[in-house]
mmCIF file of the N, C-alpha and C atoms, coordinates in Angstrom:
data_MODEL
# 
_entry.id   MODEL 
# 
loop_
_atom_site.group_PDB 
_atom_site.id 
_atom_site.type_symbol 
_atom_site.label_atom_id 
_atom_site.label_alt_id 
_atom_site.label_comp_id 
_atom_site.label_asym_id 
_atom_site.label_entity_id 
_atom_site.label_seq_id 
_atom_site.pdbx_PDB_ins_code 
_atom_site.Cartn_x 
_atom_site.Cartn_y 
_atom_site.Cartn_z 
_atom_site.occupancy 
_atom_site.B_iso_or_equiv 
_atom_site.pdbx_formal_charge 
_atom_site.auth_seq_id 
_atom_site.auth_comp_id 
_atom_site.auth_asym_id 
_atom_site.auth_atom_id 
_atom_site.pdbx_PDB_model_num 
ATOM 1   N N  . UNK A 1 1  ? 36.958  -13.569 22.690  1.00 0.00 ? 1  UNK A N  1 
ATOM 2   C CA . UNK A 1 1  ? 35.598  -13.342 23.136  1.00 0.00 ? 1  UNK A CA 1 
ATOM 3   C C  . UNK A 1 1  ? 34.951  -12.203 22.347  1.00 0.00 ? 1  UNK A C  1 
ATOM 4   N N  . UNK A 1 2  ? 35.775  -11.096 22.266  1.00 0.00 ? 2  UNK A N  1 
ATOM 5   C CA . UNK A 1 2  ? 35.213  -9.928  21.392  1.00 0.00 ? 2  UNK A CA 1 
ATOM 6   C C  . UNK A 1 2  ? 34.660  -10.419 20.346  1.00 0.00 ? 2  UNK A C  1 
ATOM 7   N N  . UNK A 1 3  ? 35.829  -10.922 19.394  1.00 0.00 ? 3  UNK A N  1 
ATOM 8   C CA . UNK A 1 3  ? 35.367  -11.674 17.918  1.00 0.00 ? 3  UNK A CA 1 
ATOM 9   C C  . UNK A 1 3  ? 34.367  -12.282 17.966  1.00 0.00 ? 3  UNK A C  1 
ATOM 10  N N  . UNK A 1 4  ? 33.654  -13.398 18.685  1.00 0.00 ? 4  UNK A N  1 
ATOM 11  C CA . UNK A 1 4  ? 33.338  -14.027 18.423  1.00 0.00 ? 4  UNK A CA 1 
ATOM 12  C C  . UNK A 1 4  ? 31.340  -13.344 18.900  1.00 0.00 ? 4  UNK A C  1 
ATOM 13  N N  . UNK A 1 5  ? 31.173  -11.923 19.753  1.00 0.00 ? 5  UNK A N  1 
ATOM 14  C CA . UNK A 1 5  ? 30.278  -11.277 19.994  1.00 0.00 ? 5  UNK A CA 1 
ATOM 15  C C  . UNK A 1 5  ? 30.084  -10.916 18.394  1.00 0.00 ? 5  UNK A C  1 
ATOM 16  N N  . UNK A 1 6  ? 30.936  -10.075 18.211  1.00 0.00 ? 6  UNK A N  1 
ATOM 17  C CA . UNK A 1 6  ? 31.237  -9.370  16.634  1.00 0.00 ? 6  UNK A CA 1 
ATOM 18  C C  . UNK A 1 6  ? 30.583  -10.181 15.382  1.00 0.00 ? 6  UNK A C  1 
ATOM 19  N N  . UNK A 1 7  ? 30.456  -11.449 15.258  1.00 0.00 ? 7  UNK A N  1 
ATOM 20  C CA . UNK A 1 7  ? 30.235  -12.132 14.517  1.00 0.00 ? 7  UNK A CA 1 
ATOM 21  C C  . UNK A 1 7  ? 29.750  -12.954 14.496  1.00 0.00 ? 7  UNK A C  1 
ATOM 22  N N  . UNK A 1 8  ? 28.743  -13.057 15.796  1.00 0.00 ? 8  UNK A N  1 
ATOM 23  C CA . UNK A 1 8  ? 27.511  -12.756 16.285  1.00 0.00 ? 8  UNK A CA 1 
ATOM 24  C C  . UNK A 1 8  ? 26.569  -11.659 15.719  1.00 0.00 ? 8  UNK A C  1 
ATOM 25  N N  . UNK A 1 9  ? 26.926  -10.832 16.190  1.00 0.00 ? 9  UNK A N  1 
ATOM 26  C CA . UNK A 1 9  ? 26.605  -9.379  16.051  1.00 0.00 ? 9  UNK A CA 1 
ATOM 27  C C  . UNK A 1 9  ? 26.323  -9.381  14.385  1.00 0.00 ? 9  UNK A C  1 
ATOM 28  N N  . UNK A 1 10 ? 27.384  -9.637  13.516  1.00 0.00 ? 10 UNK A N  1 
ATOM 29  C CA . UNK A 1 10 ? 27.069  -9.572  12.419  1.00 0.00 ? 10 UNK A CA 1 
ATOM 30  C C  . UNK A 1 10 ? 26.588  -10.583 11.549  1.00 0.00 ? 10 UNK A C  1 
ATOM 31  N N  . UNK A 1 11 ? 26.312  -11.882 12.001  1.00 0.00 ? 11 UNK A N  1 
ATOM 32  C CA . UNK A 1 11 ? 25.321  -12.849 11.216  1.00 0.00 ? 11 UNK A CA 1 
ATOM 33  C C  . UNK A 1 11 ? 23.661  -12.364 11.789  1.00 0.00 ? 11 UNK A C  1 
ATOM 34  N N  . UNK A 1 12 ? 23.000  -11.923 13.098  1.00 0.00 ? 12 UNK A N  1 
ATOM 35  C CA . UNK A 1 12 ? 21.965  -10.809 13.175  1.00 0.00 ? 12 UNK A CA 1 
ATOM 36  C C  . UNK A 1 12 ? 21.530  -9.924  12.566  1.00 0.00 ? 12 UNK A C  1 
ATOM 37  N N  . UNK A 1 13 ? 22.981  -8.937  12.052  1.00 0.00 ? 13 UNK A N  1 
ATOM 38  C CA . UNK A 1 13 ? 22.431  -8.132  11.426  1.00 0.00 ? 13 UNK A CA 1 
ATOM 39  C C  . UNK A 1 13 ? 22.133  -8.512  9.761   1.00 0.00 ? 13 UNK A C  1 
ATOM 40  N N  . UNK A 1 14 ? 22.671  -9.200  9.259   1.00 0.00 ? 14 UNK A N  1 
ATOM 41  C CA . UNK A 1 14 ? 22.813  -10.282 7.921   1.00 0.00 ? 14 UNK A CA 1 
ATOM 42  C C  . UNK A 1 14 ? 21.449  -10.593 7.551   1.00 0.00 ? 14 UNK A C  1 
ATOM 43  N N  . UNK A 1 15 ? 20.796  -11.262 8.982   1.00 0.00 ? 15 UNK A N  1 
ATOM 44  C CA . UNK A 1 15 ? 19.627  -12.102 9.258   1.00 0.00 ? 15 UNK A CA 1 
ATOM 45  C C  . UNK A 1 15 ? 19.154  -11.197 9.119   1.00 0.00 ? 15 UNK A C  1 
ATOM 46  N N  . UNK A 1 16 ? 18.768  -9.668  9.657   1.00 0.00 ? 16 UNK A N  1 
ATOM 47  C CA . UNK A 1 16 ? 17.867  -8.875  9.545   1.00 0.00 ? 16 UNK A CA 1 
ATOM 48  C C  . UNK A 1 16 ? 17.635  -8.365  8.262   1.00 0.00 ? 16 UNK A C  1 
ATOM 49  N N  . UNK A 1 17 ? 18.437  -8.154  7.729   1.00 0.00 ? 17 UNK A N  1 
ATOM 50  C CA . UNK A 1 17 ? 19.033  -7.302  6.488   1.00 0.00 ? 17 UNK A CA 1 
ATOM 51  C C  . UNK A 1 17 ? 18.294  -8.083  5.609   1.00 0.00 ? 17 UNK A C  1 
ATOM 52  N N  . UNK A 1 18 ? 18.007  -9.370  5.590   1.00 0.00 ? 18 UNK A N  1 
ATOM 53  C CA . UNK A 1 18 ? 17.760  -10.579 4.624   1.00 0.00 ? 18 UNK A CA 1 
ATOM 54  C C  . UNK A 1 18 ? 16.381  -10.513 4.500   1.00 0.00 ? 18 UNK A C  1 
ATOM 55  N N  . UNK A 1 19 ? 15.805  -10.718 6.102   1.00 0.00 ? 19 UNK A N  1 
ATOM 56  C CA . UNK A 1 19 ? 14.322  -10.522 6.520   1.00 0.00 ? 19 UNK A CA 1 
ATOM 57  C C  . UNK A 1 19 ? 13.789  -9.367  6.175   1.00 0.00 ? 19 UNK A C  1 
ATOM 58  N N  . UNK A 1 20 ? 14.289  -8.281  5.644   1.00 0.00 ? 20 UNK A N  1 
ATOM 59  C CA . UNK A 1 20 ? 14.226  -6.731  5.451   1.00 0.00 ? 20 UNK A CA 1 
ATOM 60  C C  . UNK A 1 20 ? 13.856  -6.805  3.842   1.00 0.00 ? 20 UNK A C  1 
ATOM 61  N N  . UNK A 1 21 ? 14.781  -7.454  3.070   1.00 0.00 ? 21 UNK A N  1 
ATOM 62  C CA . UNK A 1 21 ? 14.837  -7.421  1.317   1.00 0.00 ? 21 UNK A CA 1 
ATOM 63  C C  . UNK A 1 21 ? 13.468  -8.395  1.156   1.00 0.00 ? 21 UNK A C  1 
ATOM 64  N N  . UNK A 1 22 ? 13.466  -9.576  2.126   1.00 0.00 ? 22 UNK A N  1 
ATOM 65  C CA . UNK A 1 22 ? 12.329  -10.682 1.468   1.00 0.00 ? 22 UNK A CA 1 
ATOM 66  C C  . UNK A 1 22 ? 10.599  -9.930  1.782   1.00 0.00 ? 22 UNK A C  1 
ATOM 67  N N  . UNK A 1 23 ? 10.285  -9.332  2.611   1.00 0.00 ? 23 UNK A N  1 
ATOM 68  C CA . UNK A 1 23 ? 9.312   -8.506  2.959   1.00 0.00 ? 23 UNK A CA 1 
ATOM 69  C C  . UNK A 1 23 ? 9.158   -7.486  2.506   1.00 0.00 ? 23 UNK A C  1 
ATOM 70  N N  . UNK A 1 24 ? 10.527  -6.638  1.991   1.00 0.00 ? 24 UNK A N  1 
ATOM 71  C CA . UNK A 1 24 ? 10.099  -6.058  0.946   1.00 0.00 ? 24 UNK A CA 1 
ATOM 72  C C  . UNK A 1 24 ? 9.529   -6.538  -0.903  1.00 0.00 ? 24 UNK A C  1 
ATOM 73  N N  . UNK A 1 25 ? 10.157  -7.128  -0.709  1.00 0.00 ? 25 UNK A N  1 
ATOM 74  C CA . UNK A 1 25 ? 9.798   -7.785  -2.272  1.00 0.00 ? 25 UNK A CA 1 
ATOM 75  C C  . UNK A 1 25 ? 8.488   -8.237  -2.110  1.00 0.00 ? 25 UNK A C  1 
ATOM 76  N N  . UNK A 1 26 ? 7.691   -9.023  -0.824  1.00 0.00 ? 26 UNK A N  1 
ATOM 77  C CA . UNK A 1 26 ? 6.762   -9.816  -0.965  1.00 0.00 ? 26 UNK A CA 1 
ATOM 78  C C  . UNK A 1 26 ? 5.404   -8.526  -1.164  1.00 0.00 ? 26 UNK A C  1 
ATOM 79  N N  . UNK A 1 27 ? 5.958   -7.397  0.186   1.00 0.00 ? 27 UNK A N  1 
ATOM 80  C CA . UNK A 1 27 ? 4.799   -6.039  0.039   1.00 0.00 ? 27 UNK A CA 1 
ATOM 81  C C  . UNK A 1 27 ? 4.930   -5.759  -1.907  1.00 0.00 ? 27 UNK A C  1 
ATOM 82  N N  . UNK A 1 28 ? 6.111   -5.924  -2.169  1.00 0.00 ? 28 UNK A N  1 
ATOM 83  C CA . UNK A 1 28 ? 6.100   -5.199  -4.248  1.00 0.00 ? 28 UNK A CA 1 
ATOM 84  C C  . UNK A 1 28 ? 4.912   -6.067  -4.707  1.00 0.00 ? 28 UNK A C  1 
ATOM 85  N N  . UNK A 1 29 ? 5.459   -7.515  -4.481  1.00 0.00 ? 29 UNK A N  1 
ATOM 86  C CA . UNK A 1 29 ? 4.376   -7.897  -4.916  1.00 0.00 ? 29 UNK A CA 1 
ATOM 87  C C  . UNK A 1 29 ? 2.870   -7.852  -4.938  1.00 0.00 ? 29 UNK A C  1 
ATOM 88  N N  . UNK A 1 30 ? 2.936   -8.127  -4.003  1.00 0.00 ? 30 UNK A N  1 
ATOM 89  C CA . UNK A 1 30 ? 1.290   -7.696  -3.289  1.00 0.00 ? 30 UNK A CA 1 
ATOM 90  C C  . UNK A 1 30 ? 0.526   -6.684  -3.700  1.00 0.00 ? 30 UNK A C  1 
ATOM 91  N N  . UNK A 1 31 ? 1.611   -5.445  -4.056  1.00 0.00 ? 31 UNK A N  1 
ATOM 92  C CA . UNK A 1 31 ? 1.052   -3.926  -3.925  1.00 0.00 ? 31 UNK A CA 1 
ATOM 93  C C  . UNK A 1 31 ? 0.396   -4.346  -5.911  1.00 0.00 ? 31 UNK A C  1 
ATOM 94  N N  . UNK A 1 32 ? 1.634   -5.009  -6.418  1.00 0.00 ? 32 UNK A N  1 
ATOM 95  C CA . UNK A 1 32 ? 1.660   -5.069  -7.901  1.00 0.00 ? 32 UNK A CA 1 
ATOM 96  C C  . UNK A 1 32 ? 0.196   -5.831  -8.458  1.00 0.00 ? 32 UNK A C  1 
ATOM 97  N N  . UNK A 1 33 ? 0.043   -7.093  -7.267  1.00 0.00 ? 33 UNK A N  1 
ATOM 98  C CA . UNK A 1 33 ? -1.022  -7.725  -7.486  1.00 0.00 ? 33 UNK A CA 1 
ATOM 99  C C  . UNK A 1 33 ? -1.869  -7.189  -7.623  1.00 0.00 ? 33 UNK A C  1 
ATOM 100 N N  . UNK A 1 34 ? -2.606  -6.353  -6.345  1.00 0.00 ? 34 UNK A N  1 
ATOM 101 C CA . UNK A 1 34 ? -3.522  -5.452  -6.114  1.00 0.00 ? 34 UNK A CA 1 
ATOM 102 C C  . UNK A 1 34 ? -3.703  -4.754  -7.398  1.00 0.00 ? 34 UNK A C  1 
ATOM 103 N N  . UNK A 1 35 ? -3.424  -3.360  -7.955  1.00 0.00 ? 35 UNK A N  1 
ATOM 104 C CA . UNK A 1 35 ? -2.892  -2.487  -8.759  1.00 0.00 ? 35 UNK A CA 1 
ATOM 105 C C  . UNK A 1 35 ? -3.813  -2.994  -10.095 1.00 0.00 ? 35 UNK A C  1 
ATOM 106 N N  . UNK A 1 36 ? -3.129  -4.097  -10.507 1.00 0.00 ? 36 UNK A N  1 
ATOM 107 C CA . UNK A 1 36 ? -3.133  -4.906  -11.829 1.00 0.00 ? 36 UNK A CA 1 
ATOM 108 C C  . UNK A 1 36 ? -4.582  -5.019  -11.689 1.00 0.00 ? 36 UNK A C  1 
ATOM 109 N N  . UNK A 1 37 ? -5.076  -5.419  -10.140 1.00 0.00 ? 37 UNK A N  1 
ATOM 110 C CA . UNK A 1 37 ? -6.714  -6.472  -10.689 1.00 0.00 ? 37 UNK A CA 1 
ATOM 111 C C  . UNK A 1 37 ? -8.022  -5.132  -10.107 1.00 0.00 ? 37 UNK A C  1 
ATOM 112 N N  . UNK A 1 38 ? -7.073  -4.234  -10.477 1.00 0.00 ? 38 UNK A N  1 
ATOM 113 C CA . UNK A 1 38 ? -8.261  -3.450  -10.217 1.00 0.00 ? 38 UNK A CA 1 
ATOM 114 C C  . UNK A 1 38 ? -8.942  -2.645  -11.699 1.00 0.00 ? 38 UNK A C  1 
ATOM 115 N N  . UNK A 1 39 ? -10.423 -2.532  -11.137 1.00 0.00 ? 39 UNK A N  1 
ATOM 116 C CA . UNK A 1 39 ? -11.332 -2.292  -12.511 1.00 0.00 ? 39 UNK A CA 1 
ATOM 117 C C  . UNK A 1 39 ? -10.791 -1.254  -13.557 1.00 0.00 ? 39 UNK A C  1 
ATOM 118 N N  . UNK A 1 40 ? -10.764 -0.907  -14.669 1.00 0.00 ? 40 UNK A N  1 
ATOM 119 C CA . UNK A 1 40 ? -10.026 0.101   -15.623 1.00 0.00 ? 40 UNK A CA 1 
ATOM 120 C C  . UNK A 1 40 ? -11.039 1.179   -15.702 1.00 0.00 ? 40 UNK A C  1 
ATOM 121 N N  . UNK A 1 41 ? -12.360 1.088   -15.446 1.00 0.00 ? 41 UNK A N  1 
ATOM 122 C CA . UNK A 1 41 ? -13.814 1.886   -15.850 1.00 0.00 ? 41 UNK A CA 1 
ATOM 123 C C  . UNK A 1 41 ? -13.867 2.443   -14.414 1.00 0.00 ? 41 UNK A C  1 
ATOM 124 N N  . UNK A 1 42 ? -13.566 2.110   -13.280 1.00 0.00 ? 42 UNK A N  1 
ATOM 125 C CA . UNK A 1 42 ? -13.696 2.548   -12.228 1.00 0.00 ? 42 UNK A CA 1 
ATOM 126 C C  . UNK A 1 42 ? -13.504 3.876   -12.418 1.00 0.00 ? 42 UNK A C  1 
ATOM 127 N N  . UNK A 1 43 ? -12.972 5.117   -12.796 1.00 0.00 ? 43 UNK A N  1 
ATOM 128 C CA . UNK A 1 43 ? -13.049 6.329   -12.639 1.00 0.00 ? 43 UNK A CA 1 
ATOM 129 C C  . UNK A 1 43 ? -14.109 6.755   -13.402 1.00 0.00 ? 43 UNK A C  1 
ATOM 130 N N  . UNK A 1 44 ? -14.293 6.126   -14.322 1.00 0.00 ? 44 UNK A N  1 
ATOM 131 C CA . UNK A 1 44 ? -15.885 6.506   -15.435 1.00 0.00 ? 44 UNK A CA 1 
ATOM 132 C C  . UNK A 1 44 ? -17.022 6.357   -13.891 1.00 0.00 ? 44 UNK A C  1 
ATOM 133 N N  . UNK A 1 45 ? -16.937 5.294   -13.183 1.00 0.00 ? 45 UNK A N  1 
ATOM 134 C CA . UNK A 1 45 ? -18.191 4.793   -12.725 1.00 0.00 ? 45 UNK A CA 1 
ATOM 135 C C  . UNK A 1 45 ? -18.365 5.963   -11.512 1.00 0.00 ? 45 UNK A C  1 
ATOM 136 N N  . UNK A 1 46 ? -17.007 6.260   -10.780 1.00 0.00 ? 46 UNK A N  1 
ATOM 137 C CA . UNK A 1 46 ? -17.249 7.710   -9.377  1.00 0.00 ? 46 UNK A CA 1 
ATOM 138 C C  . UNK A 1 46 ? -17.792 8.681   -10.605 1.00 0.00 ? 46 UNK A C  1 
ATOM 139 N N  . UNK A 1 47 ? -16.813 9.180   -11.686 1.00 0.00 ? 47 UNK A N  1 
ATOM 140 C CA . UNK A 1 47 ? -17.713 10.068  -12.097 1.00 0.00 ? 47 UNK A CA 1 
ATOM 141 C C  . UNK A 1 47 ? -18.621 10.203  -12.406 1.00 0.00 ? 47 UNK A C  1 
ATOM 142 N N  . UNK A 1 48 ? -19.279 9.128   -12.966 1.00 0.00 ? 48 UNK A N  1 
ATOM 143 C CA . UNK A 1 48 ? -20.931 9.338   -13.368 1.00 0.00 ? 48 UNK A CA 1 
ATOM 144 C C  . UNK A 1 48 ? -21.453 9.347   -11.949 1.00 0.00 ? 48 UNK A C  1 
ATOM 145 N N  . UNK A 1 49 ? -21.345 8.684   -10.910 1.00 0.00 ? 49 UNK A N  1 
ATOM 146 C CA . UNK A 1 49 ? -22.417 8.634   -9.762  1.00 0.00 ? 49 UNK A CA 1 
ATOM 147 C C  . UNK A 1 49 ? -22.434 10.255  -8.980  1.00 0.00 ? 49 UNK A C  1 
ATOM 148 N N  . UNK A 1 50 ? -21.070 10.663  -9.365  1.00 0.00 ? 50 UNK A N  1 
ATOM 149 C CA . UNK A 1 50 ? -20.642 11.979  -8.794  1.00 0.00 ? 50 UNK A CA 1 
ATOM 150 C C  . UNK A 1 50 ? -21.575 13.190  -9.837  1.00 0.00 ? 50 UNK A C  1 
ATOM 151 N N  . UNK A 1 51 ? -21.865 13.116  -10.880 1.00 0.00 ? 51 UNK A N  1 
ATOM 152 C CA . UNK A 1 51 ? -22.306 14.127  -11.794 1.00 0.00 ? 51 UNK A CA 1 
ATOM 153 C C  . UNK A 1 51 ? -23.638 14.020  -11.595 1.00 0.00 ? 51 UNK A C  1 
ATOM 154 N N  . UNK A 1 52 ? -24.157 12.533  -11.152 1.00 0.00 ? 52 UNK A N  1 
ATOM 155 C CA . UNK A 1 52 ? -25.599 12.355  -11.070 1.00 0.00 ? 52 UNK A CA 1 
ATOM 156 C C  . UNK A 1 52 ? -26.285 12.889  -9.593  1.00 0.00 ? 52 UNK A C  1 
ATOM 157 N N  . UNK A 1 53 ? -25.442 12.554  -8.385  1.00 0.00 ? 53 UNK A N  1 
ATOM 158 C CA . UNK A 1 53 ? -26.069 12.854  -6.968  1.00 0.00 ? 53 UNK A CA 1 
ATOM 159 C C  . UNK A 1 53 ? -25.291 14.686  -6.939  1.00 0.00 ? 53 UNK A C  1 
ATOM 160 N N  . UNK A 1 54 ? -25.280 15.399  -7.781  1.00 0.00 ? 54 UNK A N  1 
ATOM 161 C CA . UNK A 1 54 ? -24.541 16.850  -7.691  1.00 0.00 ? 54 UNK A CA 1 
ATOM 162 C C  . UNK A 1 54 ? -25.577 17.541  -6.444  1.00 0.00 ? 54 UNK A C  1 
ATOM 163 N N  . UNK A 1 55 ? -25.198 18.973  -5.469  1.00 0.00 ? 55 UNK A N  1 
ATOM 164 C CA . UNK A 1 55 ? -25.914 19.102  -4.441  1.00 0.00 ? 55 UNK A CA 1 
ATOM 165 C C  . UNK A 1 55 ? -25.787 20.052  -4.669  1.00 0.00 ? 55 UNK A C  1 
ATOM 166 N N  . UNK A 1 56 ? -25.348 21.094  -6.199  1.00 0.00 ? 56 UNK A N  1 
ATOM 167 C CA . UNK A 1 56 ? -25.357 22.459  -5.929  1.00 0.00 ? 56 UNK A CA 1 
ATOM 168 C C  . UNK A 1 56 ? -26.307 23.551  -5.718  1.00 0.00 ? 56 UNK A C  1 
ATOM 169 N N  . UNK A 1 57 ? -27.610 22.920  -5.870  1.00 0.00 ? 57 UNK A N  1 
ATOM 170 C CA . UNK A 1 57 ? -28.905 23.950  -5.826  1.00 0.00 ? 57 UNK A CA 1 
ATOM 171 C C  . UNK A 1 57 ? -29.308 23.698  -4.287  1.00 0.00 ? 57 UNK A C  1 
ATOM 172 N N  . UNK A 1 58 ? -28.489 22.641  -3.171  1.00 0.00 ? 58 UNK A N  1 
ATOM 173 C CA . UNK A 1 58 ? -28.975 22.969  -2.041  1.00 0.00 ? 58 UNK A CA 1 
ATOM 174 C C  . UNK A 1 58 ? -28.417 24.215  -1.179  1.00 0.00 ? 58 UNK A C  1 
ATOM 175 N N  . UNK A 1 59 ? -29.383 24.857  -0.939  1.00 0.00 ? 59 UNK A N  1 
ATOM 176 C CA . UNK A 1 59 ? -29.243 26.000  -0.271  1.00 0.00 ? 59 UNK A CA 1 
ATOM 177 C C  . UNK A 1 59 ? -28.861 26.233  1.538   1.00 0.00 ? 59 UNK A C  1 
ATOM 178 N N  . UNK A 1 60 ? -30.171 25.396  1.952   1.00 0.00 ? 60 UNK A N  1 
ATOM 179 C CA . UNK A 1 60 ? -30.487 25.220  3.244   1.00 0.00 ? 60 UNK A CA 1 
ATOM 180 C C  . UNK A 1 60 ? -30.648 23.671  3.653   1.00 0.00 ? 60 UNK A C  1 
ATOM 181 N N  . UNK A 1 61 ? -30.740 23.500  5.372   1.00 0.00 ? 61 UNK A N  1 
ATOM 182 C CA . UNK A 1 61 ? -31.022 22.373  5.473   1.00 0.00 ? 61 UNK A CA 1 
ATOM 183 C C  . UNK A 1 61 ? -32.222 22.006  5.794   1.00 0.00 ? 61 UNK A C  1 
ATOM 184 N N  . UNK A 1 62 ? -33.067 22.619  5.635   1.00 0.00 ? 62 UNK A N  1 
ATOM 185 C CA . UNK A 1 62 ? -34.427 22.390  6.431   1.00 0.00 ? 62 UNK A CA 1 
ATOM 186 C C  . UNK A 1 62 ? -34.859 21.439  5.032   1.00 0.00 ? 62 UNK A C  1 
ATOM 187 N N  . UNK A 1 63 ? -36.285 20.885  5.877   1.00 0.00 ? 63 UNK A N  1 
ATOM 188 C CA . UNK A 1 63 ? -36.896 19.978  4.779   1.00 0.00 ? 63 UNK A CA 1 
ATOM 189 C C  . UNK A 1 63 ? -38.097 20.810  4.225   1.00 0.00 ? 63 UNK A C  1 
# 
């Protein structure tokens, strides 16, 4: 009876272990997908909008 809990016990944890590697690989992918299809100019484009809306001469808030 023990044994047969045991090995139980350890085709579960097998199963988990399995379900654990395939979800990880699928998030690699995903993350890799993402990553790849994103724009290359994108840091040109925050910085220019960032150099253009600059707020350092505001002083106060009144209008």
């Amino acid at each position: 009876m023990n044994n047969q809990i045991n090995r139980i016990r350890n085709h579960q944890l097998i199963k988990i272990l399995f379900q654990l590697v395939v979800y990880s690989g699928l998030l690699y992918i995903v993350y890799k997908i993402s990553y790849e299809s994103r724009d290359p100019r994108s840091f040109y484009l925050k910085n220019h909008v960032s150099e253009m809306f600059t707020f350092n001469k505001v002083r106060t808030f009144e209008l």
